[in-house]
MMTF fields as JSON, N, C-alpha, C and O atoms, coordinates in Angstrom:
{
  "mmtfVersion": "1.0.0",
  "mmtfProducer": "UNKNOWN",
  "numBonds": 227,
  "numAtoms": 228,
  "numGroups": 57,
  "numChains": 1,
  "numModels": 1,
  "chainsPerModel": [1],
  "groupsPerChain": [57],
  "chainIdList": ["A"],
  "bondAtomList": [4, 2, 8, 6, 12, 10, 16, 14, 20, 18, 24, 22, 28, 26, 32, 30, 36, 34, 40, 38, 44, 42, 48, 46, 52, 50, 56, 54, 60, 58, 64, 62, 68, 66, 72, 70, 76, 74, 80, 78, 84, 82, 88, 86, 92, 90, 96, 94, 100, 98, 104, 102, 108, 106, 112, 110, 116, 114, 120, 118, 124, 122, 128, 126, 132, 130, 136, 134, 140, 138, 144, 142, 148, 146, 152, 150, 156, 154, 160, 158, 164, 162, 168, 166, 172, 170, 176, 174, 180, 178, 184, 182, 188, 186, 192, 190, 196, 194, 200, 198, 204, 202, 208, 206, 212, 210, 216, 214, 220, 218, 224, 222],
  "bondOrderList": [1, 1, 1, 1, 1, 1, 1, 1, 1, 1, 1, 1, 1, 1, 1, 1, 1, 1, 1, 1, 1, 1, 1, 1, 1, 1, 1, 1, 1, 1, 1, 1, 1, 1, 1, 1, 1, 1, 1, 1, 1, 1, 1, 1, 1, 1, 1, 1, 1, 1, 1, 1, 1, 1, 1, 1],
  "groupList": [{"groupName": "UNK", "atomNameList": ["N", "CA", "C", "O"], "elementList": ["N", "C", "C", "O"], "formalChargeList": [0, 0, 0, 0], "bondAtomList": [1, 0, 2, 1, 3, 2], "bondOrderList": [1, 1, 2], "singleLetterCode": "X", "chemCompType": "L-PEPTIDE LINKING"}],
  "groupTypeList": [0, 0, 0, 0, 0, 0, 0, 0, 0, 0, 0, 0, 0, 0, 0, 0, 0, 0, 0, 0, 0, 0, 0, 0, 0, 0, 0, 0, 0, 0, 0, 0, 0, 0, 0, 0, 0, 0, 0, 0, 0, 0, 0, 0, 0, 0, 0, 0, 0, 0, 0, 0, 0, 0, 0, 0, 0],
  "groupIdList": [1, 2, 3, 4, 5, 6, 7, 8, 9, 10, 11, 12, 13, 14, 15, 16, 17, 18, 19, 20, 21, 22, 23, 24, 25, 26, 27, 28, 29, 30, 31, 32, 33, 34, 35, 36, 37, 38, 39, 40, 41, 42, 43, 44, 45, 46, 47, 48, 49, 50, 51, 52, 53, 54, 55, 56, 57],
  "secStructList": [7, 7, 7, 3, 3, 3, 7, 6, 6, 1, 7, 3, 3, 3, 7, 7, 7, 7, 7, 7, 7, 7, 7, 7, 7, 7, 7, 7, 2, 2, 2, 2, 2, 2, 2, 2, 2, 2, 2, 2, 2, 2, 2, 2, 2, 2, 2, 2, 2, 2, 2, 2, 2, 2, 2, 2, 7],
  "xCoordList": [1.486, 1.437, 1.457, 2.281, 0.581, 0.066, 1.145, 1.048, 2.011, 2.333, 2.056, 2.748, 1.289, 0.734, 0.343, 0.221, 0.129, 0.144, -1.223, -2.138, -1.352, -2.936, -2.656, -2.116, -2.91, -2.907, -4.098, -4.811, -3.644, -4.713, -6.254, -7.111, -6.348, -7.574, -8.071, -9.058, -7.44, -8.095, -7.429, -7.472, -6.927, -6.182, -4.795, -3.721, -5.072, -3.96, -3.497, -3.93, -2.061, -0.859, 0.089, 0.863, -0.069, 0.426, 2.056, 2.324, 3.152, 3.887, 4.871, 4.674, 5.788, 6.776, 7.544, 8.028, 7.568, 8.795, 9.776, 10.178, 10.433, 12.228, 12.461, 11.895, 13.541, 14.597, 15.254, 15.128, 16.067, 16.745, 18.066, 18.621, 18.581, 19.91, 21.23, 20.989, 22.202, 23.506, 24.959, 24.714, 26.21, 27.491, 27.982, 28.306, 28.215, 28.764, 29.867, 30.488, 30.399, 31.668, 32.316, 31.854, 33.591, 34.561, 34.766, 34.999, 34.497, 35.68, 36.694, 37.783, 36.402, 37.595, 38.041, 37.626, 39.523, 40.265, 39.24, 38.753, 39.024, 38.052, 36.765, 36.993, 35.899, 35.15, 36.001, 35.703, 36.771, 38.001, 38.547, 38.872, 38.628, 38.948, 37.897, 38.242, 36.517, 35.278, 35.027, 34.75, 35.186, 34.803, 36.006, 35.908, 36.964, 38.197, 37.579, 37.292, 37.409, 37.038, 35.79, 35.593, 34.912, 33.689, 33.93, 33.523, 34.658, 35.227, 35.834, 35.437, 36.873, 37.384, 36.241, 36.23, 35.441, 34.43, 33.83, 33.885, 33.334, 32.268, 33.3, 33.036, 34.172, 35.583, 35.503, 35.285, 35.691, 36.249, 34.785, 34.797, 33.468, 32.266, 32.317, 32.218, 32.481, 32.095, 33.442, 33.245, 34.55, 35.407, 35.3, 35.557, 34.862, 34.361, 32.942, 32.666, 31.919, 30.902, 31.259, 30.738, 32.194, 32.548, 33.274, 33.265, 34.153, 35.057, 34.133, 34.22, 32.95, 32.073, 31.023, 30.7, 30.654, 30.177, 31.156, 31.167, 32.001, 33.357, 33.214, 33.033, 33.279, 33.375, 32.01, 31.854, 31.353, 29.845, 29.545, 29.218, 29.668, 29.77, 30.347, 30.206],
  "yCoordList": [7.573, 6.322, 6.614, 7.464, 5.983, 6.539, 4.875, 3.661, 5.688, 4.262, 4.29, 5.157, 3.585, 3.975, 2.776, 1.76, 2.762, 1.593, 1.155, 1.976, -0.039, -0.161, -0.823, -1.91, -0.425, -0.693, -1.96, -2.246, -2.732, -3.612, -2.759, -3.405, -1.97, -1.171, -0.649, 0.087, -0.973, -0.307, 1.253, 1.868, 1.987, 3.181, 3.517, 2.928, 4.562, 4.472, 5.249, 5.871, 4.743, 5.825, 6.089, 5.261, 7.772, 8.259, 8.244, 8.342, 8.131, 8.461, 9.403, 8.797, 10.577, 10.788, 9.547, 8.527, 9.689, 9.201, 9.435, 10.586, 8.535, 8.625, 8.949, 8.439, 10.069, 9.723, 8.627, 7.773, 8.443, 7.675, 8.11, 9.028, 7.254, 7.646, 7.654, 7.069, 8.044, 7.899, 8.199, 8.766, 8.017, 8.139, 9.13, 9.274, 10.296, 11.667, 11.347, 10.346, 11.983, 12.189, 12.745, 13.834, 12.456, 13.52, 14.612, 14.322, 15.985, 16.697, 16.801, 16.269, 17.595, 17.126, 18.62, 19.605, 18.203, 20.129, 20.997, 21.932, 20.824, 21.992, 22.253, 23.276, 21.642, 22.213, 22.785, 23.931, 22.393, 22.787, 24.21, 25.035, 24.449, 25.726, 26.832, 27.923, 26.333, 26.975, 27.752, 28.95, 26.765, 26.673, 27.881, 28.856, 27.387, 28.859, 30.348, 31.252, 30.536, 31.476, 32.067, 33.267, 31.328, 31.859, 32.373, 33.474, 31.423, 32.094, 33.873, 34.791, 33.956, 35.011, 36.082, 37.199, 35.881, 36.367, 37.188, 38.385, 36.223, 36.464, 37.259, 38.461, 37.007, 37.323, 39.0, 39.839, 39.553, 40.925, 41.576, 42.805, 40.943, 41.717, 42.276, 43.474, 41.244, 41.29, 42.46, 43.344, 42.487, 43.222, 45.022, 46.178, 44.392, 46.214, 46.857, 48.044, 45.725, 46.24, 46.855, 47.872, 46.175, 46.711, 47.858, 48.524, 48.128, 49.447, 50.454, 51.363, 50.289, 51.549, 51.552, 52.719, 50.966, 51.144, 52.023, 53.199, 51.598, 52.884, 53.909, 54.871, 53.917, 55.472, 56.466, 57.669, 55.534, 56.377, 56.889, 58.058, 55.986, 56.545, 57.381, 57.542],
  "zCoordList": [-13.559, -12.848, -11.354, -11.018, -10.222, -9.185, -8.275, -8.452, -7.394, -6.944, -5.037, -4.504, -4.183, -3.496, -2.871, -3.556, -1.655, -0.889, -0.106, -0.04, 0.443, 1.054, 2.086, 1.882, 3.478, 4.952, 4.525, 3.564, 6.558, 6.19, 6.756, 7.36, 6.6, 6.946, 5.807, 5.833, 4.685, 2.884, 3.226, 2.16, 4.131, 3.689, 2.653, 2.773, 1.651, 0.42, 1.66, 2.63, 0.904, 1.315, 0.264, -0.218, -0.179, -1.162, -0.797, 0.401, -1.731, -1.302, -2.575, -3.629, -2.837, -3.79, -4.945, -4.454, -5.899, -6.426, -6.478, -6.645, -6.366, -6.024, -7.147, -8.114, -7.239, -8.396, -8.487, -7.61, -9.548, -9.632, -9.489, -10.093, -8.506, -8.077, -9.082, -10.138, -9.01, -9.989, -9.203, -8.138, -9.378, -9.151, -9.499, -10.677, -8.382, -9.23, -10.23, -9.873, -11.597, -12.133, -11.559, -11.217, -11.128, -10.671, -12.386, -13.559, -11.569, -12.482, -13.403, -13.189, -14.679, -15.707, -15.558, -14.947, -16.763, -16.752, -17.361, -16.725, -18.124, -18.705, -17.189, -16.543, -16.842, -15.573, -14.636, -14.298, -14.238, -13.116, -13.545, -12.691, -14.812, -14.97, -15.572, -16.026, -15.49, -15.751, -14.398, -14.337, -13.156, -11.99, -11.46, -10.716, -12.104, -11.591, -12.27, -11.485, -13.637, -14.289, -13.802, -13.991, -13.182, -12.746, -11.168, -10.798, -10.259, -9.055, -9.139, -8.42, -10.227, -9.891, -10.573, -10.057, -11.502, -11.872, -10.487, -10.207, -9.867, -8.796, -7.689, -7.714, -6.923, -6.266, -6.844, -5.97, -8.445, -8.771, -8.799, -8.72, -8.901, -8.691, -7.059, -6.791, -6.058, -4.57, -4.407, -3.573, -5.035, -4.571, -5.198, -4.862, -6.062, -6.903, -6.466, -6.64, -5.761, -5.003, -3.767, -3.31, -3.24, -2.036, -1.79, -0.755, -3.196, -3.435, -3.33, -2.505, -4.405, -5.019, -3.564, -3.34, -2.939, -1.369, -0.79, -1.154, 0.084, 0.038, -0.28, 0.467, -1.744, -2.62, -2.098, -1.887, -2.043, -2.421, -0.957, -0.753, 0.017, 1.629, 2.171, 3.383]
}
């Protein structure tokens, strides 16, 4: 479906479709502690990359 506009000169003007907007959910316990588990995840990679940099230098 083409939705698109006409000047008074007969020029279209294309334009994007919008999404459709929505109301974030706040956060429940279970995400809140996905979001923790994946932090320290990422946190003991950056910290063991940075060890074995160290080592290897």
């Amino acid at each position: 479906m083409q939705q698109y506009t006409k000047d008074d000169d007969g020029r279209l003007n294309n334009f994007a479709r919008e999404p459709k907007m929505y109301q974030a959910e706040p956060i429940d316990a279970a995400q809140k502690r996905n979001y923790l588990i994946i932090a320290s995840v990422g946190a003991f990679l950056v910290v063991g990359l940075i060890a074995l940099a160290s080592v290897i230098s």
